[in-house]
Backbone as JSON, one array per atom type, in Angstrom:
{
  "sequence": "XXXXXXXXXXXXXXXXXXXXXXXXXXXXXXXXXXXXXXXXXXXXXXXXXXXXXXXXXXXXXXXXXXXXXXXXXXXXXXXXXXXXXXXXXX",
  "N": [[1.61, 5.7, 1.31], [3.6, 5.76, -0.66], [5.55, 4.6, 0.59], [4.94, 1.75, 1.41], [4.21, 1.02, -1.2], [7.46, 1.3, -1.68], [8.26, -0.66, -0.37], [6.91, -2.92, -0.9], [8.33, -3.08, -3.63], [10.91, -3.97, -2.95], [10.35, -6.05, -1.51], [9.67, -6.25, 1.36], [8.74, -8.04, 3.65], [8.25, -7.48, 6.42], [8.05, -4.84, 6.62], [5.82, -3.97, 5.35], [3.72, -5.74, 6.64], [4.1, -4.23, 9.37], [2.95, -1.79, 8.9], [0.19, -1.91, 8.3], [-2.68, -1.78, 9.38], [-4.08, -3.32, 12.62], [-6.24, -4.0, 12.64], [-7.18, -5.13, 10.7], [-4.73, -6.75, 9.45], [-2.68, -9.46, 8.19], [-2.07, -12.4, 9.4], [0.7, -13.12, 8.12], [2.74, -12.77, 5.94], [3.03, -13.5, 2.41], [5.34, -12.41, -0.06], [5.45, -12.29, -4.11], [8.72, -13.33, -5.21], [8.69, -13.05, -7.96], [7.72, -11.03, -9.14], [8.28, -7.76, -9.83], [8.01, -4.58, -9.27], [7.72, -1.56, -10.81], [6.64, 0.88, -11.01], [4.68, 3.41, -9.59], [1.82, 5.18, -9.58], [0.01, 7.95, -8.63], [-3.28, 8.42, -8.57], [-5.36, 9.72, -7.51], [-6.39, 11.53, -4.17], [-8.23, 11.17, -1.4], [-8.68, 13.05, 1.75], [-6.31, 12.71, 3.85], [-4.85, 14.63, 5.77], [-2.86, 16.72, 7.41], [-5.13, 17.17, 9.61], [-6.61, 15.15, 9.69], [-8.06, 12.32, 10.11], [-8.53, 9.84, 9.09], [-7.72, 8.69, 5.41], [-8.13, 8.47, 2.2], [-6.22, 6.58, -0.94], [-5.81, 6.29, -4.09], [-4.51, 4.48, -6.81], [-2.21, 3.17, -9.04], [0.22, 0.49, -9.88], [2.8, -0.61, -11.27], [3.51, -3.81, -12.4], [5.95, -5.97, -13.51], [6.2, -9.23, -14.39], [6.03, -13.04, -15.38], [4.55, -11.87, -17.44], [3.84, -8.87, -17.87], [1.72, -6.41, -15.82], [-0.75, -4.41, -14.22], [-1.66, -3.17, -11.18], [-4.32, -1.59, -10.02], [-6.22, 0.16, -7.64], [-7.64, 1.78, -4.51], [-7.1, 2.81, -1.92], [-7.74, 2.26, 2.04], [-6.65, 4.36, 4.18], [-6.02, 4.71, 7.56], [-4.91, 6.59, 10.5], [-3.06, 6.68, 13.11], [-1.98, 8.42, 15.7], [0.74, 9.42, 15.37], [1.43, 8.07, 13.19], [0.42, 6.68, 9.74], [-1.8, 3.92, 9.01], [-2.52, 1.37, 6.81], [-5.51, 0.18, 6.37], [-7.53, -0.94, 4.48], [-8.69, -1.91, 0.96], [-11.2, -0.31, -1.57]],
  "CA": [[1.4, 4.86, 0.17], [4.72, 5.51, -1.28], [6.27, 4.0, 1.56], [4.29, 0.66, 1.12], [5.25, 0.2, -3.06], [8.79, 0.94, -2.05], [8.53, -2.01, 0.43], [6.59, -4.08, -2.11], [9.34, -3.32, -4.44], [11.79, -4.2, -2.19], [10.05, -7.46, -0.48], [10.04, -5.97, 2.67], [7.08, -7.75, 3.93], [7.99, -7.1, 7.63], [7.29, -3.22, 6.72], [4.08, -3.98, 5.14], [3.02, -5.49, 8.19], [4.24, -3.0, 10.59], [2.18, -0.24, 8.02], [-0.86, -2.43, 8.45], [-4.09, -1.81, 10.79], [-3.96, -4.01, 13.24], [-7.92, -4.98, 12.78], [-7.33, -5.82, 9.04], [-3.73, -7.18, 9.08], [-2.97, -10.75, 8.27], [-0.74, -12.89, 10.72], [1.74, -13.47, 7.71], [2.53, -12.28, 3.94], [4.34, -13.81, 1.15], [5.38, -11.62, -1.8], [5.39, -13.02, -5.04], [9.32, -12.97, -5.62], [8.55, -13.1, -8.89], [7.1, -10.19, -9.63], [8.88, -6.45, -10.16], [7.29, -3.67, -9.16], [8.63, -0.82, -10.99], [6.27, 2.31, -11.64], [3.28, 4.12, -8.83], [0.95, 6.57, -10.81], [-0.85, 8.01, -7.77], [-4.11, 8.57, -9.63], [-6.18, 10.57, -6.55], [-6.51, 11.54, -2.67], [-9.04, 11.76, -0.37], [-8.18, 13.99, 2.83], [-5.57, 12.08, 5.01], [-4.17, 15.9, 5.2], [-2.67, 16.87, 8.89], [-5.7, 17.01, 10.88], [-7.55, 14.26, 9.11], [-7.69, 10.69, 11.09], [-8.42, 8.58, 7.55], [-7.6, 9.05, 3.81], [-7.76, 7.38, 0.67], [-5.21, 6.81, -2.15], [-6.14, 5.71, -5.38], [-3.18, 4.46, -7.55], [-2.08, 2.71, -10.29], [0.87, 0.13, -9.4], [3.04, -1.34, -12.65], [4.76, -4.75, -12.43], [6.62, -7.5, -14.35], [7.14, -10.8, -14.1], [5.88, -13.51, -16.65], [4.12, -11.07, -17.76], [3.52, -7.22, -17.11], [0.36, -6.15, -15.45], [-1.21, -3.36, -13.44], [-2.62, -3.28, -9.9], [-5.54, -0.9, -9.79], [-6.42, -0.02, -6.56], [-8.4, 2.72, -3.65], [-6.51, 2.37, -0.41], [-8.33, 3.59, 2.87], [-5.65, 4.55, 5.4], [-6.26, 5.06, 9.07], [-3.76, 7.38, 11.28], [-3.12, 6.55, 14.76], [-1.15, 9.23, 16.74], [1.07, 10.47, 14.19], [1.39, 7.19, 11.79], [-0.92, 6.23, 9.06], [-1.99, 2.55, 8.5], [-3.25, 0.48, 5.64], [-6.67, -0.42, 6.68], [-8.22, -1.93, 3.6], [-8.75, -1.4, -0.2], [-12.38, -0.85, -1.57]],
  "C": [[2.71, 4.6, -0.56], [5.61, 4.51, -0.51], [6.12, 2.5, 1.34], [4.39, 0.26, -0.03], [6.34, 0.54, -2.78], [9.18, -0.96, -0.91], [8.03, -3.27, -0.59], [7.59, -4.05, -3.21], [10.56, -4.34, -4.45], [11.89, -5.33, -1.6], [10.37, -7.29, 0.49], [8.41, -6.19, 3.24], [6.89, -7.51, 5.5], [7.16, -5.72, 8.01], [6.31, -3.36, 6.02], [3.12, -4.02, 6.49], [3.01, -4.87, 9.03], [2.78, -2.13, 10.31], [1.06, -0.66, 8.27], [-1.61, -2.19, 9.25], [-3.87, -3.13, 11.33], [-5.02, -5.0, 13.38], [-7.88, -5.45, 11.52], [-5.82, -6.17, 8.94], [-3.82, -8.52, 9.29], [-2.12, -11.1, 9.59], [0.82, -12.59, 9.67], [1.22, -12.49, 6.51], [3.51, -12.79, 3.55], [4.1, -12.8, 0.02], [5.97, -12.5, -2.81], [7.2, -12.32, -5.32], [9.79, -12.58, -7.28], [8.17, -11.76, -10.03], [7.91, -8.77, -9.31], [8.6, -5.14, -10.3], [8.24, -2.54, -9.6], [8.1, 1.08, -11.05], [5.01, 2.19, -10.56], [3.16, 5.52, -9.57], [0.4, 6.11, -9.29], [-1.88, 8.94, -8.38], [-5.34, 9.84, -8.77], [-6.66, 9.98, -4.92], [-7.81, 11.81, -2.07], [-8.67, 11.8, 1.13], [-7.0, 12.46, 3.17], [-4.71, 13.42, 4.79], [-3.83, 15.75, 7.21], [-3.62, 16.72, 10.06], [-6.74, 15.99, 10.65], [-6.71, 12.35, 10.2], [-8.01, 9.79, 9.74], [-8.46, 9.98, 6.48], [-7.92, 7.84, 3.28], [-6.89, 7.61, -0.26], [-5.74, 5.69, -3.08], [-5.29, 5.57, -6.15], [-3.23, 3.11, -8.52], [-0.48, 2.01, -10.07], [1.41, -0.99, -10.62], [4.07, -2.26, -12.03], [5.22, -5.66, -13.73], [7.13, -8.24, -13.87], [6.73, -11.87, -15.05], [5.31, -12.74, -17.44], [3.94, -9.73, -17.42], [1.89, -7.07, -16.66], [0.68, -4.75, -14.28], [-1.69, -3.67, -11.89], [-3.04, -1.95, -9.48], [-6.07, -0.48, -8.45], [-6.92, 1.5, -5.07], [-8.18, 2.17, -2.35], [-7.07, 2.9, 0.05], [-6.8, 3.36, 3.73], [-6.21, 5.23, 6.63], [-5.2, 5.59, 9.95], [-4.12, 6.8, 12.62], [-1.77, 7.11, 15.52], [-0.38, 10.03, 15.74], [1.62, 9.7, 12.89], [-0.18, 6.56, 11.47], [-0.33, 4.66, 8.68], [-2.79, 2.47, 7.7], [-4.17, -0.22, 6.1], [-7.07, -1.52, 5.28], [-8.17, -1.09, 1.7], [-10.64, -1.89, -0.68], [-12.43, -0.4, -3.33]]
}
């Protein structure tokens, strides 16, 4: 998860996509250059612990750009072999 807001920080949307499930990834992504991601509050986990094949991360993701705002959000992540992907958010 950290990995994925330093890339959104960063506008690294190649490493989004890499990080992505392959059954829920788009073809493309634009990031809003506009926007300034500066602060992750990781708010609570469910398992993705060593022998776990999915987790969840629940976090709290602060930007600015015309305005400041939040992005709210309950990631599932899916592991495959010994990397975890960004399946979906529910």
């Amino acid at each position: 998860m950290r990995s994925r807001f330093s890339a959104f920080a960063l506008g690294d949307a190649a490493y989004l996509l890499r990080s992505w499930h392959a059954s829920t990834r788009p073809e493309t992504l634009e990031l809003d250059a506009g926007l300034r991601w500066y602060r992750l509050d990781i708010e609570r986990t469910e398992r993705g612990g060593p022998f776990d094949l999915e987790g969840v991360v629940e976090f709290s993701a602060y930007y600015k750009g015309d305005e400041r705002g939040v992005q709210h959000e309950a990631s599932r992540f899916v592991r495959d072999g010994a990397d975890w992907f960004y399946l979906d958010a529910v």
